[in-house]
C-alpha positions as CSV (number, residue, x, y, z in Angstrom):
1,X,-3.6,-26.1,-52.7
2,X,-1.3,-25.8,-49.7
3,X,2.0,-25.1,-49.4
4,X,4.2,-27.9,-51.2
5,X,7.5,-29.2,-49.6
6,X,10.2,-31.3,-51.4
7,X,10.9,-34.7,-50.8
8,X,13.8,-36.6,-52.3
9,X,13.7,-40.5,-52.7
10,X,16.2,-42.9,-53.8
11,X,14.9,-45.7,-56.5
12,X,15.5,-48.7,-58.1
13,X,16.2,-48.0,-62.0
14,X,12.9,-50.0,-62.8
15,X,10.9,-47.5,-60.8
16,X,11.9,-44.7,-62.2
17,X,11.7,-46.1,-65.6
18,X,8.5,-47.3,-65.1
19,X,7.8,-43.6,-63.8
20,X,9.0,-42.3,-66.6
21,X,6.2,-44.3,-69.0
22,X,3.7,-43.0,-67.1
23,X,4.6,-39.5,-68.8
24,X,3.5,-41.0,-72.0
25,X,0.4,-41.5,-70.3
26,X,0.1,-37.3,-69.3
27,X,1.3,-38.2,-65.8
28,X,4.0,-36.1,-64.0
29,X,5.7,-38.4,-61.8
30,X,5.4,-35.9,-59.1
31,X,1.4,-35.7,-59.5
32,X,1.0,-39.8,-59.8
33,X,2.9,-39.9,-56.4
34,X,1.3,-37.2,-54.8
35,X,-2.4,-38.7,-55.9
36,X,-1.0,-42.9,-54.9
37,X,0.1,-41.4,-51.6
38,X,-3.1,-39.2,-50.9
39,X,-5.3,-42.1,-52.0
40,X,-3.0,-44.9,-49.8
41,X,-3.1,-42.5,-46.6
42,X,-6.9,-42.0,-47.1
43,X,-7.9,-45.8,-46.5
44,X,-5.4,-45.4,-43.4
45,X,-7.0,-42.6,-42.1
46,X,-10.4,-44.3,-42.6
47,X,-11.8,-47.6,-40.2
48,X,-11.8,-50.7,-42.8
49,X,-15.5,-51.3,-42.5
50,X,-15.3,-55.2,-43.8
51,X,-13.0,-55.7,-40.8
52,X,-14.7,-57.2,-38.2
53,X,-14.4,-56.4,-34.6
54,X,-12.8,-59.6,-31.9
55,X,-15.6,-61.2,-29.9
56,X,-13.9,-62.3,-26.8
57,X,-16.1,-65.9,-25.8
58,X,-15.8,-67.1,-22.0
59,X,-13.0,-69.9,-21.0
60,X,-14.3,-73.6,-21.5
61,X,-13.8,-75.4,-18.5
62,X,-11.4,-78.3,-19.0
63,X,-11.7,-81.6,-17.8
64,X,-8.5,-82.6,-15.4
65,X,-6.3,-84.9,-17.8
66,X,-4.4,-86.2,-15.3
């Protein structure tokens, strides 16, 4: 694993009890963020393949409304 920095973050109350419950679960609140941020970055990093590209359609020429 490479070399690990600290981070400090502020929270609301109800995240970091809800952070907490996860412990009951076997999660380390350190490892649950570490995997939600690797797994949020990774569909960054990655071209969202159901997004589909612009196709740019010529002017219509208008009729003169005056």
């Amino acid at each position: 694993m490479a070399k690990l920095v600290r981070i400090v973050i502020q929270l609301p109350l109800d995240l970091k009890t809800r952070l907490d419950g996860l412990k009951q679960q076997g999660y380390t609140t350190s490892g649950f963020i570490r995997a939600m941020l690797e797994r949020e970055l990774a569909k960054i990093d990655q071209p969202d393949l159901e997004q589909k590209s612009l196709t740019l359609v010529p002017p219509v020429k208008r009729a003169n409304i005056r």
